[in-house]
Steps between C-alpha positions, in 0.01 A plus 500: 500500500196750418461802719167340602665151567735673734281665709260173488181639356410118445452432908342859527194308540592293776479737795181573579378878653834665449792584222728257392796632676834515279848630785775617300809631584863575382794396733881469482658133513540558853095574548509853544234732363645777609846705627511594859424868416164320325647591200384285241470615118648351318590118572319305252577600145292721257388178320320392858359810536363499179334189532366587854301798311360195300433305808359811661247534183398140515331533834234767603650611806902547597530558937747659688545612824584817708823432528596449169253804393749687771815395373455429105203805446416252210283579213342133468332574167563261240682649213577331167696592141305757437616706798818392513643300204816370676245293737405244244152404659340302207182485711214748386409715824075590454416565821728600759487220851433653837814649700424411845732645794466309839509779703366396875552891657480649186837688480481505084500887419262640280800619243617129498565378138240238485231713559510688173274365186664291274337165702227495782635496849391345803613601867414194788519651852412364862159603592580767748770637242456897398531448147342859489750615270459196191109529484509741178815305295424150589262211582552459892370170622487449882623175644491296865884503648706197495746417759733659220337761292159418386285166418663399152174246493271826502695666257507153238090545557526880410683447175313211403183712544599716263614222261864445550530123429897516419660753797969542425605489838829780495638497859608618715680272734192517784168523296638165247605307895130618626369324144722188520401458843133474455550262221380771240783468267414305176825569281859668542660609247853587618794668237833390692816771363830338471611752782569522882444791737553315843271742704184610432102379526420173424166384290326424814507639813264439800248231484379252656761228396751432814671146470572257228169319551310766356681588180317543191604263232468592152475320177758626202237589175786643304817610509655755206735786423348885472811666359793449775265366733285176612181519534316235712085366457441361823156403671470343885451125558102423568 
C-alpha cells in the first residue's frame, strides 16, 4: 500500500469539522507498548520506524500526550534520507506537520526537545493551566477539561481551524482510550514485534469501555510485514 492509502487520505473527506484521525501504535505479541519501567525504545524494528516518519509526513499534525512527552522527551519532527540515510523515508518532507503535546496542567518544560525549530509546535492545556513558561517557544491553545484531561472534541476543532485535515494519533495509552472512547478514531495503524515483555502498559488504558457489550469492533484493511514485524490497517465497524 501507498503511504497515503495507509493512513486513508481517500475517507479524509468524510468527517466533517475535524481531522481525519489515524491511532498508531507499536506493541509486543502480548499487547504491550511498553516495559514496566515505561521503557519503550526500541520494540518495533528500524524498518517501522522508518515508515512511521513517512506516516508522520503524510498527515499535517502528529499528537502526543504529557505522559509520553514525560517519559519519551520525543522530538516528533519528521525526518527523512536526507537527515538520516539509514531511515529510508522515500516520502519528500516540504513542510514540516504540527507537533501537538496534550498537556492538560502543562508540566512540558520549556527545554523539552519538541520545542526547538526544526517543526512548529503546539502546547494544549486546561484553561486554568499556567502555561506561563511555553508562551515564547510554542503555540499554547487553551482547552475546557474533560473528565480525563481536556475535551479531545475542542482540540479536533482547534486543529481543524488551522487546517489539519489528516491528524497521526501517537499515544500514549490515556489520550488514544480518551479518542477511542468518543468515537474519534478513524484508522489504527498498529506494528505488532514478534516479542513478549509480560509487564508493562498496554495500548489503551482508561476509557470509557467496561464490559464486552461495548467493545469496539474493527474491520482488517491490511495486513503486511515491516521488516521483522506485522503491521496491521484497521478502521472501526460503522
Amino acid at each position: 500500500m501507498h503511504i497515503s492509502e495507509l493512513v486513508g487520505a481517500d475517507e479524509w473527506h468524510k468527517v466533517d469539522g475535524r481531522p481525519f484521525v489515524v491511532y498508531k501504535y507499536a506493541a509486543t505479541l502480548d499487547g504491550r507498548i511498553a516495559a514496566a519501567d515505561s521503557t519503550s525504545q526500541w520494540i518495533t524494528s528500524a524498518e517501522s520506524r522508518a515508515e512511521v516518519h513517512a506516516l508522520r509526513a503524510a498527515c499535517q499534525a502528529t499528537v502526543v500526550g504529557s505522559g509520553t512527552q514525560q517519559a519519551d522527551n520525543p522530538h516528533l519532527a519528521v525526518r527523512s534520507m536526507k537527515d538520516d540515510p539509514k531511515l529510508k523515508v522515500a516520502v519528500p518532507v516540504n513542510e514540516q506537520p504540527w507537533r501537538v503535546i496534550v498537556d492538560t496542567n502543562a508540566r512540558t518544560p520549556a527545554d523539552a526537545r519538541v520545542l526547538d525549530d526544526a517543526a512548529p509546535t503546539m502546547i494544549a492545556v486546561a484553561e486554568d493551566a499556567d502555561a506561563s513558561h511555553l508562551d515564547d517557544v510554542a503555540t499554547v491553545v487553551r482547552l475546557p477539561r474533560a473528565q480525563v484531561g481536556v475535551d479531545v472534541e475542542a482540540l479536533l476543532r482547534e486543529l481543524h481551524q488551522r487546517g489539519v485535515r489528516g491528524m497521526f494519533l501517537e499515544g500514549g495509552p490515556t489520550l488514544a482510550a480518551s479518542f477511542v472512547s468518543a468515537g474519534l478514531v478513524d484508522r489504527i495503524v498498529a506494528y505488532v514485534a514478534p516479542a513478549l515483555l509480560g509487564r508493562g502498559k498496554s495500548g489503551l488504558e482508561g476509557g470509557t469501555i467496561e464490559t464486552m457489550d461495548d467493545i469496539l469492533r474493527c474491520e482488517l484493511v491490511d495486513v503486511a510485514r515491516s521488516g521483522p514485524d506485522v503491521r496491521l490497517i484497521a478502521r472501526p465497524r460503522t
